[in-house]
Residue frames as qw, qx, qy, qz and C-alpha x, y, z in Angstrom:
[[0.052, 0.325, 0.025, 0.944, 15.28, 10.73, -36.30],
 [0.086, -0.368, -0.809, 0.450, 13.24, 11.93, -33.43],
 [0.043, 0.598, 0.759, 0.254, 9.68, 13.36, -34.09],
 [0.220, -0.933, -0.234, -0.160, 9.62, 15.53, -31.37],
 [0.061, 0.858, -0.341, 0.378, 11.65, 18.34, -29.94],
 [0.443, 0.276, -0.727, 0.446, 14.14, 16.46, -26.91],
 [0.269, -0.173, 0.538, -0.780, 13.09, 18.16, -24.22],
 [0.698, -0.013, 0.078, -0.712, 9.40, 16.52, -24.98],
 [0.601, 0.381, -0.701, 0.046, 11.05, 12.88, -25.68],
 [0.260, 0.274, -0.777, 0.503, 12.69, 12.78, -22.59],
 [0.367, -0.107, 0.534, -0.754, 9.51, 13.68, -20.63],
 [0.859, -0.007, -0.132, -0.495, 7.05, 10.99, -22.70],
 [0.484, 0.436, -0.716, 0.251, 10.10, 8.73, -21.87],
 [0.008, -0.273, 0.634, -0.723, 10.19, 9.43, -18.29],
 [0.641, -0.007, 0.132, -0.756, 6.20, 9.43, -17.96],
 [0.782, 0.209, -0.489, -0.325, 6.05, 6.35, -19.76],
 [0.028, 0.458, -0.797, 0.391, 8.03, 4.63, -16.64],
 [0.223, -0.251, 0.556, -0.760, 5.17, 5.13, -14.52],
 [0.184, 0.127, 0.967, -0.122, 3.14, 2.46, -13.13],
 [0.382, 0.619, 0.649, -0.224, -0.48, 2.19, -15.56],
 [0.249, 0.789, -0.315, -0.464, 1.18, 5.10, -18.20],
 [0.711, 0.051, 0.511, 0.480, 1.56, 3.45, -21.58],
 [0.520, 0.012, 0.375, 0.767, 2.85, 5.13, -24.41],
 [0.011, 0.662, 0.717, 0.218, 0.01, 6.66, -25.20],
 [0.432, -0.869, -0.209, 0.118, -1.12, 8.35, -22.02],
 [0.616, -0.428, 0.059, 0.659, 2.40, 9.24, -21.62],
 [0.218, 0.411, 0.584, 0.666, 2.13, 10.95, -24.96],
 [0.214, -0.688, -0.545, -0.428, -1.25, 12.63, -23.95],
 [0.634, -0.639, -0.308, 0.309, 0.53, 14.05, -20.76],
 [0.434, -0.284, 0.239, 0.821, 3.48, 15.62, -22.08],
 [0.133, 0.414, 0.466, 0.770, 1.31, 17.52, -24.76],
 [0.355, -0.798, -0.485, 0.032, -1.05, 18.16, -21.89],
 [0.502, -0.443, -0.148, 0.728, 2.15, 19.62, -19.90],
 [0.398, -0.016, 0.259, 0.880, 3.17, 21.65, -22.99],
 [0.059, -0.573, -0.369, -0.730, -0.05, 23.85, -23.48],
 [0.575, -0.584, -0.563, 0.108, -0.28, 24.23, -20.12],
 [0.021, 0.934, -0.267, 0.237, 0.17, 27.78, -18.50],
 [0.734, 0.214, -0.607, 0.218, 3.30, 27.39, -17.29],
 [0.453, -0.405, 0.419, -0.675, 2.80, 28.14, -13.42],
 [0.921, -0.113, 0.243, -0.283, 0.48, 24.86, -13.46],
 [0.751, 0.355, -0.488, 0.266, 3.98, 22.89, -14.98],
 [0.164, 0.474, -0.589, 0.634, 6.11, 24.60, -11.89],
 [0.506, -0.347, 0.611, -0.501, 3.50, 23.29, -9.37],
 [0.915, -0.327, 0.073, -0.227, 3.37, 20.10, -10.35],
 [0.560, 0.399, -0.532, 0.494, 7.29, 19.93, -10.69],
 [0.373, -0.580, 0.382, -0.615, 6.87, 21.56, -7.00],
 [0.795, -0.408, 0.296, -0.338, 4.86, 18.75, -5.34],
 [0.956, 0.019, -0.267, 0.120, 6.72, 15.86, -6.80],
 [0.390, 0.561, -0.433, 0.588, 9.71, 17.60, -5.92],
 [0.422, -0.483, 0.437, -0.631, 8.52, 18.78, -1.86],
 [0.950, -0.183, 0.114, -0.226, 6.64, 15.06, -1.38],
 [0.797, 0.285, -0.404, 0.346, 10.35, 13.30, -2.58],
 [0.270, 0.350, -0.460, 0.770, 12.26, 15.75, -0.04],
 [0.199, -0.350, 0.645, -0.650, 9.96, 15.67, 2.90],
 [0.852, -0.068, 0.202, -0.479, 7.95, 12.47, 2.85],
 [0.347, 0.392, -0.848, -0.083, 9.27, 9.20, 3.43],
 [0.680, 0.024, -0.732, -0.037, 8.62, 5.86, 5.06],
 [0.659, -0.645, 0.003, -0.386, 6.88, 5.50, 8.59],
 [0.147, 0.701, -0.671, 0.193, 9.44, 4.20, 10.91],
 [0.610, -0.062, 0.494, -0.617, 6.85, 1.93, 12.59],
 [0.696, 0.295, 0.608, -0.243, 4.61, 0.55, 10.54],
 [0.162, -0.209, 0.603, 0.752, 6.21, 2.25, 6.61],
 [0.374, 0.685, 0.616, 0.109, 3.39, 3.90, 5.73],
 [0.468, 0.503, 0.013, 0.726, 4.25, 7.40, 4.13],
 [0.435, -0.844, -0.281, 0.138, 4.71, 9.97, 6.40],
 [0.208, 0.802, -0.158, 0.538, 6.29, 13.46, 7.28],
 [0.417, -0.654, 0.487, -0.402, 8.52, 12.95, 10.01],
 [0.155, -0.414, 0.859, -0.259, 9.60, 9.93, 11.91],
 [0.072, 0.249, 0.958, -0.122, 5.91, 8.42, 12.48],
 [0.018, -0.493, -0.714, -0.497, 2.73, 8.03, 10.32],
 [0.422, -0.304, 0.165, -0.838, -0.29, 10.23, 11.74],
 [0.889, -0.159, -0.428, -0.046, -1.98, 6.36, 12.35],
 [0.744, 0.057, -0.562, 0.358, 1.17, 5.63, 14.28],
 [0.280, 0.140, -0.320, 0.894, 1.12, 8.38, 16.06],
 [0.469, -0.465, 0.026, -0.750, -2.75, 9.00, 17.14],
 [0.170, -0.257, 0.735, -0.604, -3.41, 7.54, 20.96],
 [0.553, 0.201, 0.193, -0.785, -6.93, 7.02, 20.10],
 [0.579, 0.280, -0.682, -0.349, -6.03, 4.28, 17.90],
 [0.959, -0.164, 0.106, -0.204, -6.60, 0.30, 19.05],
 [0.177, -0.686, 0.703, -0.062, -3.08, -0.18, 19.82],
 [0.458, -0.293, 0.830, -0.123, -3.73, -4.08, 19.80],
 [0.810, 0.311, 0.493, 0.061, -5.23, -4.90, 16.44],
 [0.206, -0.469, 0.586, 0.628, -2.80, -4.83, 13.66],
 [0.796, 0.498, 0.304, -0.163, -4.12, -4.90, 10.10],
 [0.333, -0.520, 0.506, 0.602, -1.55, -5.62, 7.42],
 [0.550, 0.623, 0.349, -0.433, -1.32, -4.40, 4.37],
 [0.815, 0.407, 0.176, 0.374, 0.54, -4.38, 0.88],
 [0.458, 0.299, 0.111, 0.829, 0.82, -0.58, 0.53],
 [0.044, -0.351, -0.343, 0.870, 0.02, 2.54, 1.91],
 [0.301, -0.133, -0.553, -0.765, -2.56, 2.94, -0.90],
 [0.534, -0.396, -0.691, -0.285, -4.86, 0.05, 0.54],
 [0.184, -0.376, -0.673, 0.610, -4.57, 1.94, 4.10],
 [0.352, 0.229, -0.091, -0.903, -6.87, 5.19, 2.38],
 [0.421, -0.192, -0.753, -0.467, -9.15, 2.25, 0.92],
 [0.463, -0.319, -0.786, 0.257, -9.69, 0.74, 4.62],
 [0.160, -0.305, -0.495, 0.798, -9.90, 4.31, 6.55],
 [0.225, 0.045, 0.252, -0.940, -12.24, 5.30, 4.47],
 [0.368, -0.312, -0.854, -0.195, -14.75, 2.65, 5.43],
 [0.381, -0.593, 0.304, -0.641, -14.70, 3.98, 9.10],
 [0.932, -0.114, -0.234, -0.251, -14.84, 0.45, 10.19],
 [0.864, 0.076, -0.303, 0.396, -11.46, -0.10, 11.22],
 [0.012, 0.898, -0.191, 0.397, -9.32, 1.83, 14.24],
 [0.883, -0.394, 0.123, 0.224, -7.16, -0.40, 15.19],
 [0.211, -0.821, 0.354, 0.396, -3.09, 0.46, 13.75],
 [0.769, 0.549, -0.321, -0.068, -1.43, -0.88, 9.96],
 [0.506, -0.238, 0.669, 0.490, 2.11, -2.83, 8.98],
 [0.651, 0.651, -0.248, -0.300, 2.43, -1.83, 5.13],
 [0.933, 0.093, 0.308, 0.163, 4.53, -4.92, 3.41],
 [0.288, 0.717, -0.333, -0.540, 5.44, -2.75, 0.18],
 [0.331, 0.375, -0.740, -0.450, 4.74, -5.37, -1.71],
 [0.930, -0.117, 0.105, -0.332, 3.24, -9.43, -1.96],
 [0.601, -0.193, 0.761, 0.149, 5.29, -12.30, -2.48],
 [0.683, 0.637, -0.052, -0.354, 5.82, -12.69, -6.22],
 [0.717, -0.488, 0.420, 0.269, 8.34, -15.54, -6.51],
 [0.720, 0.221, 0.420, 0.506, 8.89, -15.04, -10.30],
 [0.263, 0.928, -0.035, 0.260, 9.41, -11.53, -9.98],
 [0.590, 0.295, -0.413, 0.628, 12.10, -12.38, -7.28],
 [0.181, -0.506, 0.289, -0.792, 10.20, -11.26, -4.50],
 [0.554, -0.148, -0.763, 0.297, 10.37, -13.25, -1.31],
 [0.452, -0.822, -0.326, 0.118, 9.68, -12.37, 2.35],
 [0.619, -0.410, -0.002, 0.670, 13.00, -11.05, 2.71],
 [0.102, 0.308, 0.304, 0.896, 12.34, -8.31, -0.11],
 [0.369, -0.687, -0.441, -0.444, 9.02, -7.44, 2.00],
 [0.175, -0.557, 0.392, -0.711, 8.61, -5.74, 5.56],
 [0.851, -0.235, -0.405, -0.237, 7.73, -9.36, 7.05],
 [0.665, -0.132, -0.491, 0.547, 10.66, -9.83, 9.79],
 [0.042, 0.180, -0.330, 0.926, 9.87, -6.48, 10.73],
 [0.692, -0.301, -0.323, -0.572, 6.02, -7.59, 11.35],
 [0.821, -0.277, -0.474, 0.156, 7.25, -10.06, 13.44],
 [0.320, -0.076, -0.415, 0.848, 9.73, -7.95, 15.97],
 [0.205, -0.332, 0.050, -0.919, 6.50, -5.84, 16.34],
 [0.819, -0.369, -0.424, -0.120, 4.00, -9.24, 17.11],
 [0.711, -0.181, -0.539, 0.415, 6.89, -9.92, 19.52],
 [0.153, 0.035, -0.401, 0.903, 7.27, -6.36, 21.25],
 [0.165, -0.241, -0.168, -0.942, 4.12, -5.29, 20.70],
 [0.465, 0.122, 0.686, -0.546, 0.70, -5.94, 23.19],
 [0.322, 0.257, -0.550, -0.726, -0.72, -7.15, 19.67],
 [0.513, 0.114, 0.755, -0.392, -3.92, -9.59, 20.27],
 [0.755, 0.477, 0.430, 0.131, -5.34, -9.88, 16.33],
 [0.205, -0.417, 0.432, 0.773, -3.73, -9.48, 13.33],
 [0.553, 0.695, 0.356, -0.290, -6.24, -9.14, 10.20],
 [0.410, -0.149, 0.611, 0.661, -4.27, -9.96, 6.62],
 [0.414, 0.763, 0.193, -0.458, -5.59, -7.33, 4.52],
 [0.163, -0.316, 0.614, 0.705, -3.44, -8.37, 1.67],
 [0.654, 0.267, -0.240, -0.665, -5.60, -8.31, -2.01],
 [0.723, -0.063, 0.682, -0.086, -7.18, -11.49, -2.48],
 [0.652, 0.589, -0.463, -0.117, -5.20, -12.22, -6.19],
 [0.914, 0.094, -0.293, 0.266, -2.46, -15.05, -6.27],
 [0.347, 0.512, -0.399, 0.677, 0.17, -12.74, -4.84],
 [0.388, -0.498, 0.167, -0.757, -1.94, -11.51, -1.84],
 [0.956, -0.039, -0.211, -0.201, -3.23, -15.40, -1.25],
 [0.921, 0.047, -0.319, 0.219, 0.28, -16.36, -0.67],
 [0.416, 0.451, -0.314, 0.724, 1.49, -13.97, 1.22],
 [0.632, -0.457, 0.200, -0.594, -1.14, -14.07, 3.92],
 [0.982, -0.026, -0.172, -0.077, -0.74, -17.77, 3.68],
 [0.626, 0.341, -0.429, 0.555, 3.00, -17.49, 4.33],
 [0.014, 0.448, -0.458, 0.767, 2.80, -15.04, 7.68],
 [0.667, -0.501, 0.115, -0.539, 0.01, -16.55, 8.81],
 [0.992, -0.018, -0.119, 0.022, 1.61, -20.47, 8.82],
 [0.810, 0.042, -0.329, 0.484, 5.24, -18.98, 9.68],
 [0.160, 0.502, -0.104, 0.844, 5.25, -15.81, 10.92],
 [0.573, -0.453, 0.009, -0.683, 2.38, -15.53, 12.97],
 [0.857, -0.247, -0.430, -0.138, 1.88, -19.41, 14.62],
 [0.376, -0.076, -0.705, 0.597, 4.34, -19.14, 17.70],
 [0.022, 0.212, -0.316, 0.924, 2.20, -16.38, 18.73],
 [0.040, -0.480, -0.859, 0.174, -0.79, -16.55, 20.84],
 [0.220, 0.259, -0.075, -0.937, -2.81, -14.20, 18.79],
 [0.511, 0.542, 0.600, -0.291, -5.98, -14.13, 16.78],
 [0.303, -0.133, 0.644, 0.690, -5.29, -14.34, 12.96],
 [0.515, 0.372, 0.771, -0.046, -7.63, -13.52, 10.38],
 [0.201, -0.077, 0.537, 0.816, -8.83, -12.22, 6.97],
 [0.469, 0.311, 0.067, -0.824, -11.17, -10.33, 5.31],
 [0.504, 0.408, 0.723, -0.239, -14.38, -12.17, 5.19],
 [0.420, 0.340, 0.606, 0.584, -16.20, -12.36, 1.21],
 [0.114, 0.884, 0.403, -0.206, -17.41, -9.59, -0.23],
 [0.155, 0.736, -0.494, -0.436, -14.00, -8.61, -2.24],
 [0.836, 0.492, -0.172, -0.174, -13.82, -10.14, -5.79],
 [0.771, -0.103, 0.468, 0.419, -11.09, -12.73, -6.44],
 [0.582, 0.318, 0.330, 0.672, -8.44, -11.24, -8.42],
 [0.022, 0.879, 0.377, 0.291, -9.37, -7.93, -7.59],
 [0.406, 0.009, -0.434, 0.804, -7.06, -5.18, -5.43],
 [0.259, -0.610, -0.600, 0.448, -8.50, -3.44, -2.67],
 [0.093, -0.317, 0.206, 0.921, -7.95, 0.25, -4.20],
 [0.329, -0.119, -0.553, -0.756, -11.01, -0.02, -6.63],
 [0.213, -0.490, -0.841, 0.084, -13.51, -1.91, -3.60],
 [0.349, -0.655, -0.214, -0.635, -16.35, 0.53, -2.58],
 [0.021, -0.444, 0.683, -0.579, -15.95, 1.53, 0.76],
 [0.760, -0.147, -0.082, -0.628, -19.49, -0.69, 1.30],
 [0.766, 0.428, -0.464, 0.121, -17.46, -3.62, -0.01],
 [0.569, 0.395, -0.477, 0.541, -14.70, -3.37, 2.28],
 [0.361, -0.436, 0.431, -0.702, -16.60, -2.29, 5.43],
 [0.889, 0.002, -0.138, -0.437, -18.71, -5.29, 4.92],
 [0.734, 0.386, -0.454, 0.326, -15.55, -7.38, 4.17],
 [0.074, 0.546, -0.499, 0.669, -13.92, -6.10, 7.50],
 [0.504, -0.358, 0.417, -0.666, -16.63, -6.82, 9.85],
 [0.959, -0.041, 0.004, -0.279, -16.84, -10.53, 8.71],
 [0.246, 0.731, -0.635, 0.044, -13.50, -11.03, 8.55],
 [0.940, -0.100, -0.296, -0.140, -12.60, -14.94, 9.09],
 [0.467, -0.755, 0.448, 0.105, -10.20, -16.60, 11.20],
 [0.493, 0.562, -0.661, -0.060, -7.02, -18.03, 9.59],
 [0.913, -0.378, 0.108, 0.109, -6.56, -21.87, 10.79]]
């Protein structure tokens, strides 16, 4: 026998999906929802709704964007010839807002995670390469988090992906924690981390 009314089920259900929402929280949301006026329910049904139907996947580089290509991909002003790659479109808002970096992204959407079943071929890695190869692209800077996942996926592009090319490889220098993901570094952290960045033999 359920506790609560359906309608309120379905939505600690649903909540509960999301990535860092355990039961709890999910719980503490949906009760949130329900005393809430309801206007402030209908806009945030609104935005998930408007961000699903006009925001998708850069076409470039697959960070999120309205339209064909990112604002990044699309500003002139940008350093056209260093490429920083990243996991997710999250850890490009970590990096921009050092100020330290104005060169253009590659988002992965994801790391290598071979015992979740995720390989290069489940990541945006063959499309990294057809951009090295078209692109005037002189460094590439592997901003992936430095955890096990991140480690081996920088290690993988840089030792097969990258090496025909006659670029400059490298990675963010110390000053981000092992085990740590770039979303929670201070922008101090991560400017610091940028400008020391190492090459990759």
């Amino acid at each position: 026998m359920s506790v609560y009314a359906k309608p309120v089920e379905v939505l600690i259900d649903e909540l509960g999906r999301l990535p860092g929402i355990g039961p709890k929280s999910a719980q503490r949301i949906a009760f949130h929802l329900l005393k809430a006026d309801k206007i402030d329910a209908q806009r945030l049904s609104d935005a998930v709704v408007a961000m699903k139907e006009k925001v998708s996947f850069c076409d470039r580089c697959f960070n999120v964007a309205e339209g064909e290509e990112c604002t990044i991909c699309s500003d002139i002003q940008r350093d056209q010839h260093v490429l920083c790659v990243v996991e997710e479109p999250k850890d490009i808002a970590a990096i921009e807002k050092t100020g330290a970096f104005r060169g253009i992204y590659h988002v992965l959407l994801g790391a290598m995670n071979p015992l979740e079943g995720i390989g290069p071929d489940q990541l945006k890695i063959r499309e990294l390469a057809l951009r090295v190869a078209g692109e005037n692209i002189t460094e590439v800077i592997l901003c992936t988090n430095p955890n096990l996942e991140g480690e081996t996926t920088a290690a993988f592009i840089a030792s097969k992906i990258l090496a025909p090319f006659e670029l400059k490889v490298t990675r963010l220098a110390s000053g981000l924690p092992v085990g740590g993901d770039l979303e929670y570094a201070d922008e101090l952290t991560l400017g610091r981390a940028l400008e020391g960045r190492n090459t990759v033999s």
